[in-house]
C-alpha beads as a LAMMPS data file, in Angstrom:
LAMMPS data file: protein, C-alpha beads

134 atoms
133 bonds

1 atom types
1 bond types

-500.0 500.0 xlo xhi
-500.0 500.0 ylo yhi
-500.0 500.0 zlo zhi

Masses

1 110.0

Atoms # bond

1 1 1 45.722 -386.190 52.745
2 1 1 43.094 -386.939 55.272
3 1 1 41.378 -389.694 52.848
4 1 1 44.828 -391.404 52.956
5 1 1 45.030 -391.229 56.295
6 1 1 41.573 -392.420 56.965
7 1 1 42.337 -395.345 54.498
8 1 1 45.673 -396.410 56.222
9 1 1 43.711 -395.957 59.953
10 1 1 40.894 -398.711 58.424
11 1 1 42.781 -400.805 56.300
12 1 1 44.946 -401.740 58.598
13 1 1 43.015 -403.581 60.955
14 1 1 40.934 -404.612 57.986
15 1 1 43.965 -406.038 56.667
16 1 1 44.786 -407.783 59.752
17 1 1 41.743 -409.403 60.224
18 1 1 40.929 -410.807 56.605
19 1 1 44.505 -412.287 57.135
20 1 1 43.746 -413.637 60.744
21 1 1 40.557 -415.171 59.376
22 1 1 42.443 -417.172 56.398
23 1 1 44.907 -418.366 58.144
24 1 1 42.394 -418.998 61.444
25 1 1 40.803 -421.314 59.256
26 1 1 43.436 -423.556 58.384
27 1 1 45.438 -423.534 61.408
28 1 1 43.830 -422.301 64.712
29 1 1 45.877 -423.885 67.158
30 1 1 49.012 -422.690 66.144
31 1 1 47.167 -418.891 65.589
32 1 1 46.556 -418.489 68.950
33 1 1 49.899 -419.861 70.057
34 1 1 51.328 -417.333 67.866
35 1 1 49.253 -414.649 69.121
36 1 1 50.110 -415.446 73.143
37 1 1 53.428 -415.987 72.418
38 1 1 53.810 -412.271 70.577
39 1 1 52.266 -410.604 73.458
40 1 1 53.848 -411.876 75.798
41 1 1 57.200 -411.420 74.144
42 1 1 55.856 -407.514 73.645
43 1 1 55.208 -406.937 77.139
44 1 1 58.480 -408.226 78.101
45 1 1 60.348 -405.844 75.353
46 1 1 58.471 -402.929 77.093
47 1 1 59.660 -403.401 80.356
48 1 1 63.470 -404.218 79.171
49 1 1 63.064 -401.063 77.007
50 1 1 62.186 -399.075 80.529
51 1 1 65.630 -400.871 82.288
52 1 1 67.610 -400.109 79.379
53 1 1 66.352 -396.868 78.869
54 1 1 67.395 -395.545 82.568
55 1 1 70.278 -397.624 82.326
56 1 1 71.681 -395.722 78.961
57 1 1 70.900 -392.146 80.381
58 1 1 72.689 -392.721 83.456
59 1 1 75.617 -393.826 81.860
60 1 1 75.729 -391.404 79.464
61 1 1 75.331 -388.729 81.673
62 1 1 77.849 -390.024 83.994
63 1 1 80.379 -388.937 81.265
64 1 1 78.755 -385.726 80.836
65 1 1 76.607 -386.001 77.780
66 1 1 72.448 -386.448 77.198
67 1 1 72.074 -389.397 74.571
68 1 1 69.006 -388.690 72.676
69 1 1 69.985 -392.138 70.612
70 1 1 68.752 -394.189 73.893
71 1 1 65.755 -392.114 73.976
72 1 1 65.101 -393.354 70.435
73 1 1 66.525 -396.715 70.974
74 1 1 64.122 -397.353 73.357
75 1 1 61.232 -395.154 71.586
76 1 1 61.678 -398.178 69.170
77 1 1 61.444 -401.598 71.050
78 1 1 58.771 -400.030 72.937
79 1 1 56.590 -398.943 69.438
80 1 1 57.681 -402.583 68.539
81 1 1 56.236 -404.367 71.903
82 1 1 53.353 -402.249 71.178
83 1 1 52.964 -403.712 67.698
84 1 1 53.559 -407.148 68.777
85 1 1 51.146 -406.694 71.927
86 1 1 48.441 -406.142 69.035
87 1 1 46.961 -408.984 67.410
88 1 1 47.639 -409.682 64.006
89 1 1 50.333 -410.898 61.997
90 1 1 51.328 -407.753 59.581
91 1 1 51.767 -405.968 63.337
92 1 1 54.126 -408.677 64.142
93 1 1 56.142 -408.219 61.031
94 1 1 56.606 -404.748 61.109
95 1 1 57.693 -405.065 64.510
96 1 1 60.023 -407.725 63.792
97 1 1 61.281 -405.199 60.679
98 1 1 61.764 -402.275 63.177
99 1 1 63.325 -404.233 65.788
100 1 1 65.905 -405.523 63.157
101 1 1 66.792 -401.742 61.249
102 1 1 69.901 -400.534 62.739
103 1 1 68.828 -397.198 63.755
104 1 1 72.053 -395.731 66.019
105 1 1 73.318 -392.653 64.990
106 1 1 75.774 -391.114 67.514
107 1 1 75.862 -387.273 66.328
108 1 1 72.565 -387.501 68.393
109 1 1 74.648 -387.059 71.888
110 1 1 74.419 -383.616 73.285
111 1 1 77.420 -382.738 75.426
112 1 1 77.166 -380.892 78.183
113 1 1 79.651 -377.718 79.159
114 1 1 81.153 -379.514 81.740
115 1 1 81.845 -382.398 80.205
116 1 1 84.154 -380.037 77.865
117 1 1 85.543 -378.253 80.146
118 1 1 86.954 -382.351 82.019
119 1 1 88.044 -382.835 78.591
120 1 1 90.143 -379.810 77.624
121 1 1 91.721 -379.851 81.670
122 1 1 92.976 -383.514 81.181
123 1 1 91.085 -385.828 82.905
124 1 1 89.074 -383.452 85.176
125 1 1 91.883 -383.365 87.821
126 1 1 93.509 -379.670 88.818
127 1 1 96.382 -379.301 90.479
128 1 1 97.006 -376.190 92.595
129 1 1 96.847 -374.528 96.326
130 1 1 94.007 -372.920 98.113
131 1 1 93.952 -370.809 100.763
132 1 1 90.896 -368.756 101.728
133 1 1 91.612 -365.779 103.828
134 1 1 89.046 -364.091 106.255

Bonds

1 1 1 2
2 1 2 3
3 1 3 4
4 1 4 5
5 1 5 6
6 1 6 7
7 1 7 8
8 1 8 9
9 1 9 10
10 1 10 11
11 1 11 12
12 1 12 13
13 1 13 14
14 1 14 15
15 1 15 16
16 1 16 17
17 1 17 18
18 1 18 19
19 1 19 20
20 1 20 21
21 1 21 22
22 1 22 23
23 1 23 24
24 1 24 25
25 1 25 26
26 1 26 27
27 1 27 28
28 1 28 29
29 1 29 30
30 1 30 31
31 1 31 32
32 1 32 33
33 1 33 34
34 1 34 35
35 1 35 36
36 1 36 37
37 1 37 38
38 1 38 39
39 1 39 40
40 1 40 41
41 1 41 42
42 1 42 43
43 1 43 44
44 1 44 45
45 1 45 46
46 1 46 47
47 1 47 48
48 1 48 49
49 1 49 50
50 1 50 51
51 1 51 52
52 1 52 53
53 1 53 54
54 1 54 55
55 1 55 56
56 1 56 57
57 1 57 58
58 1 58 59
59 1 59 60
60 1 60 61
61 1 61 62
62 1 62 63
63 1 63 64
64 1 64 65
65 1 65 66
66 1 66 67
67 1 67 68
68 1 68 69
69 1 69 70
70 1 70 71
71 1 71 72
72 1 72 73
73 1 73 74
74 1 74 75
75 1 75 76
76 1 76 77
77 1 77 78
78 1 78 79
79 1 79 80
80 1 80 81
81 1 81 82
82 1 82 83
83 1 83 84
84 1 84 85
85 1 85 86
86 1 86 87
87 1 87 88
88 1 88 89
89 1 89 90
90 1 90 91
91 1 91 92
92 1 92 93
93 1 93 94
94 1 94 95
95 1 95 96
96 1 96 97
97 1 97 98
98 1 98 99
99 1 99 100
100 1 100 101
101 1 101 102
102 1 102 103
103 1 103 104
104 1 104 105
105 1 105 106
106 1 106 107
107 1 107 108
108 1 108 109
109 1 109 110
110 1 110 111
111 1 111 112
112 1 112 113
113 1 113 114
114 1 114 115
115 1 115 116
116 1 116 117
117 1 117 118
118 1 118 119
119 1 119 120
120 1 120 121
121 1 121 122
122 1 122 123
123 1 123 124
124 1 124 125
125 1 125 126
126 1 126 127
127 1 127 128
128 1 128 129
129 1 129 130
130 1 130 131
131 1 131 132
132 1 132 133
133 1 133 134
């Protein structure tokens, strides 16, 4: 188990850079384009990850309810920015892959007591009379 893991932590950027280095030599220009542009496109999926992220949780727990699919929603674009922040091309592609797998599963949303309680009243609204005596 730990030789495996050893061989997947080294081969990997071994990999990366054998294929940077063939395709460096025929095209170089284009390379590096491709290289500024996927950073740049990563570091702009991390910071829309950390808008959307805030933006999910506060809607969901407007309605009463903790979504732990945003958490993994963004969890993914930002592993993916990451990826495509590092240079290389098989980084890119598994970036691109996990950007693309539809990963939303909604039995993931943890509903709060109140938010069952609003729901089994009818809307949240009581009617009734108070009257506090002293």
């Amino acid at each position: 188990m730990r030789f495996l893991m050893l061989a997947i932590l080294l081969g990997f950027p071994a990999a990366e850079m054998t294929l940077l280095y063939k395709i460096g030599q025929n095209n170089p220009i284009w390379l590096g384009a491709w290289l500024i542009l996927a950073a740049v496109i990563g570091i702009v999926l991390i910071k829309e990850a950390r808008f959307a992220l805030v933006a999910r949780l506060a809607a969901a727990l407007a309605q009463g309810r903790f979504s732990l699919s945003a958490l993994i929603d963004s969890g993914r674009t930002v592993l993916a920015g990451l990826l495509l922040i590092f240079p290389g091309i098989l980084s890119d592609i598994v970036a691109i892959i996990l950007l693309l797998l539809p990963i939303r599963n909604r039995e993931l949303e943890f509903h709060s007591v109140h938010a069952a309680t609003r729901a089994s009243v009818g809307g949240g609204v009581i009617d009734g009379e108070f009257r506090r005596e002293s």
